[in-house]
N, C-alpha and C positions, 0 to 999 in steps of 0.2 A: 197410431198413424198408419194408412193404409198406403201402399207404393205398386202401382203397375209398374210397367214396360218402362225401361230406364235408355234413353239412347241419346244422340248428338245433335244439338240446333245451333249453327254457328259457332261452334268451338266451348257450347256450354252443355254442362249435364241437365238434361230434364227429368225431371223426377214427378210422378201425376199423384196428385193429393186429395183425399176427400173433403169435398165444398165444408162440410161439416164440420169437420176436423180445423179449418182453416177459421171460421165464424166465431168459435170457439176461442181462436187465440189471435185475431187479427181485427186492424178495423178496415173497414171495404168502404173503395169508392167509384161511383159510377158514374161515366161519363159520357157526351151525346155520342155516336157515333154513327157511321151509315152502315148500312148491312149488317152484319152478324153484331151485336151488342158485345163488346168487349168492359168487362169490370176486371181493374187491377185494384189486389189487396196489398196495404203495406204491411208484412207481417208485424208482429211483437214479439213475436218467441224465436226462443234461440236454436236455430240449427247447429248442432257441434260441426267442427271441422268447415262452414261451408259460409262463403257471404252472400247474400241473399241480392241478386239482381231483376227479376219483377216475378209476377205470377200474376196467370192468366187464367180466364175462365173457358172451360171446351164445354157445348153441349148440357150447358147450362147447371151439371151433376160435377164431374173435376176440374181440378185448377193442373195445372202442372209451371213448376217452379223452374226457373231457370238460374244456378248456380255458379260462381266459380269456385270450385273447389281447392281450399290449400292443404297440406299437410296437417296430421293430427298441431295441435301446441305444444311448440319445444320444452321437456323436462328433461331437465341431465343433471347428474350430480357428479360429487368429490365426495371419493368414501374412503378415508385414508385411515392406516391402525396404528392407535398412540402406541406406538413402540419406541419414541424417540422424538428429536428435532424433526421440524421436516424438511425433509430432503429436495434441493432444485428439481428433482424432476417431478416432485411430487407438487412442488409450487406453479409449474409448467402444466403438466396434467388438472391443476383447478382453475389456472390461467385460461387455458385453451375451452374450458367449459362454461364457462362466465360466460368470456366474448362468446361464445358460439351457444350463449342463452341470449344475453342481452345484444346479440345484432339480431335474432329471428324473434326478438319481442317473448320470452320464456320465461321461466324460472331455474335457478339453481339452487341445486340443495348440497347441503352438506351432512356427511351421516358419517357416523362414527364406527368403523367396523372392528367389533374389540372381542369377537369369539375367543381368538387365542388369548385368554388368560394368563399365563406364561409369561408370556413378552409383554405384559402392558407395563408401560413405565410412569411411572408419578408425577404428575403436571403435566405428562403430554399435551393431552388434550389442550391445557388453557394456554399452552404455546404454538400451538396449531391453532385454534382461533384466535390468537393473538396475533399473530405473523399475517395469518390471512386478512385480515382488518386493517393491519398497520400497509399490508402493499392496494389496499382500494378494493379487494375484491369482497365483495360484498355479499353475501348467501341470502337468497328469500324465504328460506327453510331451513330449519338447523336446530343445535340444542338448545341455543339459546332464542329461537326465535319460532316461538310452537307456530304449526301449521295442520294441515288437515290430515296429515299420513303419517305423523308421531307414533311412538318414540323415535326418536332418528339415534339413539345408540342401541347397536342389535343385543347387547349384552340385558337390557330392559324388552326383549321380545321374543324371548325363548320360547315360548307357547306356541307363540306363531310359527314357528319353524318342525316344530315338534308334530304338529298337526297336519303340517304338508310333508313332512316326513312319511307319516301314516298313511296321507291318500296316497302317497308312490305306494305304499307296501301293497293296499287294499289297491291299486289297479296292476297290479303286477309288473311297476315299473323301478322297485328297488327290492331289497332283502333286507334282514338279519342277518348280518355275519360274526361267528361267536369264536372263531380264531381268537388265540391268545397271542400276545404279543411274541410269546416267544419262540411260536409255530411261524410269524413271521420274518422273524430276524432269520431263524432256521431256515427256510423257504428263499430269502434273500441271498444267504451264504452259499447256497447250492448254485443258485442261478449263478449268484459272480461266479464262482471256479467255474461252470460252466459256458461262460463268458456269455450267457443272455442279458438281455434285458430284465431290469426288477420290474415285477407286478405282479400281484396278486392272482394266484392261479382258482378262483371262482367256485374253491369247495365248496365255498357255503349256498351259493344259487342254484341249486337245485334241492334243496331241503324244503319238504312239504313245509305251504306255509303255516298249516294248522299249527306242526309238532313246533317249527321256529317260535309261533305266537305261545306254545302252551312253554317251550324254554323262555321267552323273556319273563311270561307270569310268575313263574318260580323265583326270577332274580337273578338268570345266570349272564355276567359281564356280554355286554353284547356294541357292536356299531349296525350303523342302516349303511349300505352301501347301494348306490344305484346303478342300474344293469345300462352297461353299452350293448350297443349289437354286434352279432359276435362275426360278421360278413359286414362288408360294402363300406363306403366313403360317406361323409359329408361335405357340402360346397354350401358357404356361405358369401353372401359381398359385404365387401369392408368399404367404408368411402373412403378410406385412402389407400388399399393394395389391389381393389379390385375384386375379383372372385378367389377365394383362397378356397382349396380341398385337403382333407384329413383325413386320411385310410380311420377308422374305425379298429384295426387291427395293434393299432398303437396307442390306443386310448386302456386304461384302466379302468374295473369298477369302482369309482371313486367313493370314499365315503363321505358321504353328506351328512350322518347327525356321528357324530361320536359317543362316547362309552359312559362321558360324562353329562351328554344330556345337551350340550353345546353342538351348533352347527358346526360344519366346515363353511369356510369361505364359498364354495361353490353353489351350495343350496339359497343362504342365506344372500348371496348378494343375486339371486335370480329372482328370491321371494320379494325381497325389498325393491329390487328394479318394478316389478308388475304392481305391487300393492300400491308403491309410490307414483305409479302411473310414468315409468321413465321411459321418453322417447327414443333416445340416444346415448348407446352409450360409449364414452371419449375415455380410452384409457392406455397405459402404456403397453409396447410392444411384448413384453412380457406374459401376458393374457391370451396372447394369439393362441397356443396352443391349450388353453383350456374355453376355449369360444364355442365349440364342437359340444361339449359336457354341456355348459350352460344352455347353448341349443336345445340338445333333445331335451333338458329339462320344461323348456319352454311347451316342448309340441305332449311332453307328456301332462304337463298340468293343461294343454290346450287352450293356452295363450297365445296373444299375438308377441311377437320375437321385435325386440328392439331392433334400430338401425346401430350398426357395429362399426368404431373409428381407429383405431389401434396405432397409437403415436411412435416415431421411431426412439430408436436408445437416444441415452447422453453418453459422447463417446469424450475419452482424455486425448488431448495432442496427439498420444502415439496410435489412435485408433480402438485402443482398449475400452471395457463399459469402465464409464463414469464409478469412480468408487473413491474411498476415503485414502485409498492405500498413498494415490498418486495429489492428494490434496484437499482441499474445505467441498465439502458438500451439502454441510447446513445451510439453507438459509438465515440461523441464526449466526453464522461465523462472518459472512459477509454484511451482515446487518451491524456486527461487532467492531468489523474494519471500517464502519463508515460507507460502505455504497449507499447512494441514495436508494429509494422505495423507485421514483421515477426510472433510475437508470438498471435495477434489478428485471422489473417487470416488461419494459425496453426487451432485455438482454435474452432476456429467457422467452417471449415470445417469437425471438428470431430464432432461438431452436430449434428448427422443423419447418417453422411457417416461413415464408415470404408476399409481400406484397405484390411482385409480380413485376417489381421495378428496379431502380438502384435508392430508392427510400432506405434508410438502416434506422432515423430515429422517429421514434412514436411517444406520443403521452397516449394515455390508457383510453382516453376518448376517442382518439385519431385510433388507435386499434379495435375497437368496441366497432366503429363504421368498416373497417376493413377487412375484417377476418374472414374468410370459410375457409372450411375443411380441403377444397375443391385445389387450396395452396398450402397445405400440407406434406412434404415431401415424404416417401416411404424409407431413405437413406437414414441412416446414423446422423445425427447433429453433433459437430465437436465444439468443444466446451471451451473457448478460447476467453482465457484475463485478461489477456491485452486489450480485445474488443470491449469487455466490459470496463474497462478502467476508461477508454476511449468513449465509450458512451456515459458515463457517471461525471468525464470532466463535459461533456457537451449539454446533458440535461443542467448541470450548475454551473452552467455559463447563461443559459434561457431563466434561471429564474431571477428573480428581480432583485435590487440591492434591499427590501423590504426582506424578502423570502429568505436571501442569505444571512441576514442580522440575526432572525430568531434562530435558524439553524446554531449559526456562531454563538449565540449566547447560550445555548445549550448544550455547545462542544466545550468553552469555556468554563462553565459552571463543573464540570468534570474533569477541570486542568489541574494542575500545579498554580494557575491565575484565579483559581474560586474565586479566592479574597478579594481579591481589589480589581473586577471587571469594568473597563472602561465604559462612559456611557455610551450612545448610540450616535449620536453624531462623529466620536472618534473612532467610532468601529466601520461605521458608513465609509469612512476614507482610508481604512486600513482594507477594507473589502473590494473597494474602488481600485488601490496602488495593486491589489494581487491577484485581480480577475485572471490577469491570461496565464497566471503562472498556477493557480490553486485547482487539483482534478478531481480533491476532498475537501470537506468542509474542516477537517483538519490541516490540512495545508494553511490556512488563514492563521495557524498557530504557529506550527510545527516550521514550517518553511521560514517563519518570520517574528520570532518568539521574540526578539527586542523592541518590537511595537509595545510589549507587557511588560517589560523587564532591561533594565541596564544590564548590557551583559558582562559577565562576570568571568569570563576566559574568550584570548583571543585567537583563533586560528592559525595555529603553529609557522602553516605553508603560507597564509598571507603574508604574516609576517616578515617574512623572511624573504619573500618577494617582493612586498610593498612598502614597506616600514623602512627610511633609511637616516641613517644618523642627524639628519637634516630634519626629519620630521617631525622632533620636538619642534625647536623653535618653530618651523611653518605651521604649525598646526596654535603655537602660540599667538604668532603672529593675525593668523585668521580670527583666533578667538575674540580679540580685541576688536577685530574688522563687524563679526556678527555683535555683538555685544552692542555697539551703536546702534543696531539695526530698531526701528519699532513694530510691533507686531507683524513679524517676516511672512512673504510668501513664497513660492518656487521662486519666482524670478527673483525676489531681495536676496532670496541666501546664491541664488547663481552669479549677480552681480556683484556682490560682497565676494565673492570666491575668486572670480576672477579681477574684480580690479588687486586682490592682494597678491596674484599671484605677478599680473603687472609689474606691481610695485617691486616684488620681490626679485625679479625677472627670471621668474620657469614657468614651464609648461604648467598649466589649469590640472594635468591628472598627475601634476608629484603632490597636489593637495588633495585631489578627487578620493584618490586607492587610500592616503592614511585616513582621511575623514571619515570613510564611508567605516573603515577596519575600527576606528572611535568610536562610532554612534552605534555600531551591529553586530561586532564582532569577527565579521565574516566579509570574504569580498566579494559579494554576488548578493542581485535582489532587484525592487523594482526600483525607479529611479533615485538616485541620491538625494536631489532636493526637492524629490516628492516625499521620503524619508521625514527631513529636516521638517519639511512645513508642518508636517502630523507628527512628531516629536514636539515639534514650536522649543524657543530659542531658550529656555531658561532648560529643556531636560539637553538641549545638542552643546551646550554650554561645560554642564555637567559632566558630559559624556568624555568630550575633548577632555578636561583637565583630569578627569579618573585614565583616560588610557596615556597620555604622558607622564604620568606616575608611576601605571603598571604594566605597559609595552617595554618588554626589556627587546 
């Protein structure tokens, strides 16, 4: 494809093509016209990067195309190391990648970065794709899901890393460094008493590279470290901090492959960014000071340099980073408590981001349409429970009496009620009486356990404030009143209550507080003769004459 003189027609890029070139891969049509004969082709072939709006013939030999041009196609990934559960912000960081794949039409990949050996822990990995499945985000690429730029675990691409190792050596843009461990611990100990800075003082770069290549031939323990420059800054833009600059003076010669043959993180996540063709890359604030290294690696392998987004910390209440010391940081521990997947991803997309409004709740769709980077804050995000406990009861207040039954019956199957789970029409109206009060799908239990169960001990302080010598017989007296009733509803067991209370002549709550303390055990809940009707009259029967027996 041949390309003159590139310049501006109406806000579009013109690019001039050979007639030939274009005959080849278009089909062409011509139409009457007056004066110069004008033929538009519609192409067939794909321009990368560009959508094709006409092409025109000049002087009967070129066309020249007229373009809008959009950005390369969005590729970002989540490259997390099974070292563990994974951690909110790491759920955050795959969060914020997703949407900001799937709002600019992208792909996301997921790649496994497992250099350090050391730390890898056992099942990580399938609890890491486990987690991310179970909250909707969903990867186009990954281990389980082959793509064109596999293996996505670097620990299966050692070669690859090895070999661009080597072109740094062969362009004079890393070393051989054959320090022994304990020349650096040494070297470390000097600096601390002499209150410097630790880094590597670069004995080994300056070692011909012939004699370095003929010491690794031999065998002798060696790392590749790659050369910073020993003068001047770097300035790169972040989309969310702006332009940030790094003296060069504070930078280290980092080691990029190690002793055992294995990358460092910084080689290998620059290698897999380019091979993988990543556009963007979304990662925590943490990285900012190694963006600089990854850089020059870029300009030294003479690559094009991703676009760079650097997320701010998770900070604790007190302002401190996010850590385990001050509380749960798995998202398997909250997954454990019962949050919802809805109210999680909710919660953890407001860490950093905003809409732009006073909006706080989102489902995953409604954030997929709203995200950029462009609302990203550069601030610390604090990690507030109360806000997620306040969004967990709001998202299970929106789902339907459908959505909460199977929740329920899968909270129950893990009860002390396995055994004997009520069917779904009784569960329907135990989910009904405890919408505004339940902020966990546990709540439907926990909060109101004698929906399942006759209770078997009765609240000491009710007692003792509501239970009075009188409330045997009036609660006899009632029994007798519902026991006529035929298949009761709210209103039979309210009308039964109070004409016996009539009869009796007191007030409707000297029967209210012991009945409700009968049937529940406890003196709080949703309504009383909503209770009764979803009990129905032969277990509120029951109930009454077991606690006049056993209310001392």
């Amino acid at each position: 494809m041949s390309t003159g003189d590139r310049g501006k027609d109406g806000g579009k890029d013109r690019s001039f093509i050979d007639s030939a070139f274009l005959r080849n891969f278009g089909t062409e049509r011509t139409s009457s016209c007056t004066g110069a004969c004008e033929r538009t082709l519609v192409l067939q072939f794909h321009i990368q990067f560009a959508i094709l709006s006409t092409v025109r013939a000049t002087n009967g030999r070129f066309f020249y195309v007229e373009c809008d041009y959009m950005t390369s196609p969005v590729r970002v990934r989540f490259a997390p190391s099974p070292t563990g559960y994974l951690h909110v912000g790491g759920l955050r960081t795959a969060l914020y990648n997703f949407l900001f794949a799937r709002h600019n039409g992208g792909k996301f990949i997921l790649r496994i970065e497992d250099t350090d050996q050391s730390r890898k822990v056992e099942g990580a990995i399938e609890n890491l794709v486990s987690t991310l499945k179970w909250a909707g985000i969903e990867y186009d690429e990954g281990i389980d899901r082959p793509g064109p730029f596999g293996p996505y675990v670097q620990s299966e691409r050692l070669e690859v890393y090895r070999d661009h190792a080597r072109r740094l050596i062969e362009s004079g843009n890393a070393y051989y460094c054959f320090c022994t461990p304990q020349r650096l611990e040494e070297l470390r100990r000097r600096q601390a008493a002499a209150k410097l800075t630790s880094s590597y003082d670069r004995r080994c770069r300056t070692l011909p590279q012939k004699d370095a290549a003929a010491r690794v031939e031999a065998g002798e323990r060696h790392v590749v470290r790659m050369k910073i420059p020993l003068e001047g800054d770097l300035t790169f833009n972040d989309l969310i901090r702006g332009d940030v600059t790094i003296s060069y003076s504070i930078l280290d010669d980092q080691v990029i492959l190690k002793s055992d043959g294995f990358p460092t993180y910084h080689l290998a996540v620059v290698v897999d960014d380019h091979l993988m063709q990543i556009s963007h890359v979304i990662r925590g604030e943490e990285w900012l000071p190694s963006t600089p290294k990854h850089i020059l690696l870029y300009r030294y392998f003479e690559w094009d340099v991703p676009e760079f987004a650097h997320l701010p910390l998770l900070l604790n209440p007190d302002k401190s980073k996010l850590s385990k010391r001050q509380g749960d940081v798995a998202v398997e521990d909250y997954r454990a408590k019962g949050y919802l997947k809805e109210a999680i991803v909710n919660f953890v997309a407001l860490l950093g981001w905003s809409p732009g409004d006073e909006r706080e709740i989102f489902t995953l769709e409604e954030l997929i349409r709203e995200f950029s980077l462009d609302r990203v804050g550069k601030s610390g995000a604090v990690f507030n429970v109360e806000k997620l406990n306040w969004l967990n009861f709001e998202h299970l207040r929106r789902k339907s009496a459908e959505e909460v039954l199977a929740l329920l019956k899968e909270e129950l199957a893990r009860s002390p009620f396995a055994s004997n789970i009520p069917g779904d029409a009784y569960l329907l109206r135990v989910i009904a009486s405890m919408r505004e009060r339940a902020g966990f799908v546990r709540d439907f239990i926990e909060k109101c356990p004698y929906f399942y169960q006759a209770p078997t001990r009765y609240d000491p302080e009710v007692v003792k404030k509501r239970w009075k010598a009188e409330s045997f017989s009036h609660l006899q007296r009632l029994a007798q009143e519902f026991a006529r009733l035929e298949q009761p509803t709210e209103n039979d067991f309210e009308v039964a209550l109070k004409r016996t209370a009539e009869e009796l002549k007191i007030k409707a709550s000297e029967l209210i507080h012991p009945l409700r303390l009968a049937v529940s055990g406890v003196g709080a809940g949703p309504g009383l003769y909503e209770i009764l009707a979803i009990l129905g009259k032969e277990e509120v029967l029951k109930r009454i004459h077991t606690a006049i027996e056993k209310v001392k």
